[in-house]
C-alpha positions, 0 to 999 in steps of 0.5 A: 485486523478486522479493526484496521477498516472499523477504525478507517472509516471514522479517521477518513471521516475526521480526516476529510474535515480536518483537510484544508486542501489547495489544488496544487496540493491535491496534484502533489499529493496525487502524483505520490498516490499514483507512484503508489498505485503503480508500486501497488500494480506491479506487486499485485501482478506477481502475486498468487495469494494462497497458492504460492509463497511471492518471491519475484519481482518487486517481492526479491526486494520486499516483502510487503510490496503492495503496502509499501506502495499503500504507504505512497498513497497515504501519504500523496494523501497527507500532502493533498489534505494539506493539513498538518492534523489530518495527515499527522491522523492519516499517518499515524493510522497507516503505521499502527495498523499496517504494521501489524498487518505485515506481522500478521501476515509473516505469521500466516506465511510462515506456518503456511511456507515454514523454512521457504519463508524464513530462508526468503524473510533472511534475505529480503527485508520486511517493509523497506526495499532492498535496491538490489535483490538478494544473489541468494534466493530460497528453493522456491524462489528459483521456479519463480524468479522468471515469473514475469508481471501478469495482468491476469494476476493483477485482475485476480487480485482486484488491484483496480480496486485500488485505482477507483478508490484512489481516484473517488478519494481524490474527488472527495479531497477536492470536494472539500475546497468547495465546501470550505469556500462555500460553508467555511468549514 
């Protein structure tokens, strides 16, 4: 998956050059993109990667919930391009590679938890949340289910990484209308 940031760079270059950004469509997009910030943030404050299978919080309802809130990003930023092109690019990168992302990863956890991830993988579905969290949790689940957000986690985890990057991209996007009314491009 180490292609997934190889191929990034070079989309978000033909993305930025395909935009044709308006104000209103930058706040629009941006308003989406901090709703998946915050889907990001919360998940990040319930994880524990490499030392205990996520099951609590926003993760009893999917178990990809930081790439659900990376898909409200990618498309805050397919509105704020306000380029069909650009945002049919950036879409179509986020589904190919972010899927295979998620199965990856489900192989990862399942050797790595064995029977608790497919007790948990049973109940909770992989991308699309659940309204409603499963009454019946694996083993683990139970030790977790009180766990509560941490900011601590959401710090280990460098999920602020993920707010300084939104806000440049946002910076960049509106750099764009700058550049299209001062070079026409």
């Amino acid at each position: 998956m180490r292609w997934r940031v190889r191929v990034g760079y070079p989309i978000a270059v033909v993305y930025w050059l395909l935009a044709a950004p308006t104000p209103r469509a930058i706040l629009s997009g941006g308003v989406i993109a901090a709703i998946g910030l915050l889907v990001r943030g919360f998940a990040a404050g319930y994880l524990r990667k490499d030392q205990q299978l996520a099951v609590g919080g926003p993760y009893a309802h999917s178990r990809n919930p930081l790439y659900l809130g990376s898909s409200f990003l990618a498309v805050g930023f397919a509105i704020a391009g306000h380029s069909w092109v650009a945002g049919g690019l950036l879409m179509a990168y986020f589904a190919v590679f972010y899927y295979a992302v998620m199965r990856n990863e489900q192989a990862d956890l399942r050797g790595r938890f064995g029977a608790d991830y497919e007790s948990y993988a049973a109940r909770v579905p992989l991308f699309f949340p659940r309204v409603f969290p499963s009454a019946k949790m694996p083993p683990l689940a139970e030790a977790e289910a009180g766990h509560e957000f941490s900011w601590q986690l959401y710090r280990r985890n460098r999920e602020y990484r993920a707010l300084l990057g939104t806000v440049g991209a946002l910076g960049a996007v509106a750099l764009r209308i700058w550049v299209r009314a001062h070079f026409g491009h």
